[in-house]
N, C-alpha and C positions, 0 to 999 in steps of 0.2 A: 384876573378879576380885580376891579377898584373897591381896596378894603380896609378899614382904620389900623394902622401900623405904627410904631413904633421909631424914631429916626433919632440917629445919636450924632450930636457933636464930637467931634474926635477933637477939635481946637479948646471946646472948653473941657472934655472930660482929662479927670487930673488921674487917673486909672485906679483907684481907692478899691473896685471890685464889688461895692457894696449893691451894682446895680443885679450881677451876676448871682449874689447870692437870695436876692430879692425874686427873681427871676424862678419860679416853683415850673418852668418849662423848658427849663435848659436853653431857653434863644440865644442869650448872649456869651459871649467869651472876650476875653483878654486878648489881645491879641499885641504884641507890640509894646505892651503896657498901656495898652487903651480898651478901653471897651467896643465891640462890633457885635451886629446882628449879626450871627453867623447861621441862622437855623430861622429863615421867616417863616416856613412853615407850621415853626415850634411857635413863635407868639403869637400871642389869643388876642392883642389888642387890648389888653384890659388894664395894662399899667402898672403892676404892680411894683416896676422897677422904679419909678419915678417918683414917689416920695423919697424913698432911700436916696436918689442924686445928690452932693452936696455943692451940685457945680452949676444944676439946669441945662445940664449936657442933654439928657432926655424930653424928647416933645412928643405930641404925636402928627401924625399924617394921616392923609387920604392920598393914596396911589397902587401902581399895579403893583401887585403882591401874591405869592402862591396862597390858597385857601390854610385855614388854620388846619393843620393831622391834629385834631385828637388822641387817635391810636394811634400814632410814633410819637406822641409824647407819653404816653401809656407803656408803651411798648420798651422806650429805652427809662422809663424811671425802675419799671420792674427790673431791667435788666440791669440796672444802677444797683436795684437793691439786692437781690441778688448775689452780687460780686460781693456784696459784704456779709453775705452769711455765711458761715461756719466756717471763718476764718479762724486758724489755730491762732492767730498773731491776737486777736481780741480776746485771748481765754483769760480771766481776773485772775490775777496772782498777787498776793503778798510780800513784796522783796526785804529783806532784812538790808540797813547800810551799809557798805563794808568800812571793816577796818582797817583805818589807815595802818601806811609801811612805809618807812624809811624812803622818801623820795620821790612818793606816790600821791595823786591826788583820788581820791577812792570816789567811786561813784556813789551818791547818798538817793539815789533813786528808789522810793519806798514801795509803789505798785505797778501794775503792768495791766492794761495799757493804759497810755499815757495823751494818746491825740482825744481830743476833745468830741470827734463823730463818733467813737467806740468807745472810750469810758460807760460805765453802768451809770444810773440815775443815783441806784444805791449798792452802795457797797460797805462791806466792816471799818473799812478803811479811810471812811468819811469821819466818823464819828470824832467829834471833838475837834478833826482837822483844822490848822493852817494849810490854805490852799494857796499853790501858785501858779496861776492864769499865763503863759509864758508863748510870745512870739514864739514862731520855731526858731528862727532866725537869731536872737538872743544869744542865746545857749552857744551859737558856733561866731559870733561878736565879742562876747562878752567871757573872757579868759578864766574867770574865777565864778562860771556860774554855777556849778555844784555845792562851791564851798559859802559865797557869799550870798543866794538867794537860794538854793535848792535844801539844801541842810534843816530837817526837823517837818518838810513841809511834803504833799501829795501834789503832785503833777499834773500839771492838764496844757496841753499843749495844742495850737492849732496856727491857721493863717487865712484872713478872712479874704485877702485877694486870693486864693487858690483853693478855698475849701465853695462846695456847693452848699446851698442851705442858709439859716440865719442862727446865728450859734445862743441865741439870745432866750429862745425859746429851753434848749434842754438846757441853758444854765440857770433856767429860773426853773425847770425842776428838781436839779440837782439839787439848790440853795433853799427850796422849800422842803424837799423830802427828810433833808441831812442835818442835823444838828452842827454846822460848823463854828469854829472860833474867828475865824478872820483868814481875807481873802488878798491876796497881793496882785497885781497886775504890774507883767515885766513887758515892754512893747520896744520897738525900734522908734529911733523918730521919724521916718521915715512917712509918712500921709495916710498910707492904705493901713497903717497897725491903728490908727486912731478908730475904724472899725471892731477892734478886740475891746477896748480901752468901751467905748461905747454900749456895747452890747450885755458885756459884766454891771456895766450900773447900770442898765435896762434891767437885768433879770434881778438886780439888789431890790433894785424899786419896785418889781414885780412878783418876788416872792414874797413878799410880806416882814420881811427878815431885816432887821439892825443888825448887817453884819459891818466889821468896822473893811476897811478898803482900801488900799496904799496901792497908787501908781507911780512906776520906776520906768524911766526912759532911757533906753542907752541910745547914745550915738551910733553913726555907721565906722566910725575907727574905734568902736568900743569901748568908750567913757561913758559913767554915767554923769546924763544930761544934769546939771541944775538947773 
């Protein structure tokens, strides 16, 4: 059938992933480090990837295309959601930091879990928090990240090219339900982290909340950017 669809630049798109996570039908994917309609049957035509583009990779069309499913886009978000319940890996714990040893650099990891889709809205452990907003990527870059940005603060961890969803949303519940002190954002410099970097002062602006906001950029050899 001839039906309004969705057609992506691969020349301009710079693979940032922010089309992906825009995307509430699962159509597109990364592929290559580009974005591709992988699932036209998953797109409804209705665009919702296309403001998020920061390239005008995304346009739309009129051509042959399968009908929009519905029910398999139904069907695999259930089953999305699903896989994530009653996972033992998401159960809220409390960690104490350890203490250092002769030689040792101790993990200063305060709660569990720590990926930004399973963290709670609220937890004890918010309370009063410094929060760090942290690429995954980071952390295995950046050689002294325990000691020099993890130390004193709660953890939220994610990666907006590889996560489904828009993170912008539960961080503006988060930042509203929680009484925090101050939020740090550690990102790569890398183009697609500028998505995490974004979406944190989205939900600052959108919780209603003066929290103060420090963003850190490391390199891909592991310096921090000035």
């Amino acid at each position: 059938m001839i039906r309004r669809i969705i057609e992506i630049d691969r020349e301009k798109c710079n693979g940032c992933g922010l089309c992906v996570t825009a995307c509430h039908e699962g159509a597109i994917a990364l592929i290559g480090g580009k974005a591709y309609l992988a699932r036209e049957h998953y797109c409804d035509g209705l665009g919702d990837c296309l403001p998020g583009c920061p390239t005008g990779a995304i346009t739309f069309v009129e051509r042959e295309a399968p009908a929009y499913d519905e029910a398999a886009v139904r069907k695999a978000k259930a089953e999305k959601a699903a896989a994530h319940q009653g996972c033992p890996g998401s159960r809220t714990q409390k960690l104490a930091p350890q203490a250092p040893t002769q030689g040792s650099c101790p993990s200063q990891l305060r709660q569990w879990p720590v990926q930004i889709k399973l963290v709670p809205v609220q937890a004890p452990w918010f309370d009063g928090a410094h929060v760090l907003i942290a690429a995954d990527c980071t952390a295995y870059a950046y050689g002294d990240f325990h000691r020099d940005f993890l130390r004193g603060k709660i953890l939220l961890v994610g990666c907006p090219k590889l996560d489904q969803g828009d993170y912008s949303e539960k961080l503006t519940k988060i930042f509203a339900s929680n009484s925090l002190a101050s939020v740090t954002v550690l990102r790569m410099e890398v183009p697609c982290c500028g998505g995490l970097e974004r979406a944190v002062k989205a939900a600052i602006a959108a919780s209603g909340k003066e929290l103060p906001c420090q963003v850190t950029t490391i390199t891909t050899d592991g310096k921090i950017k000035e």
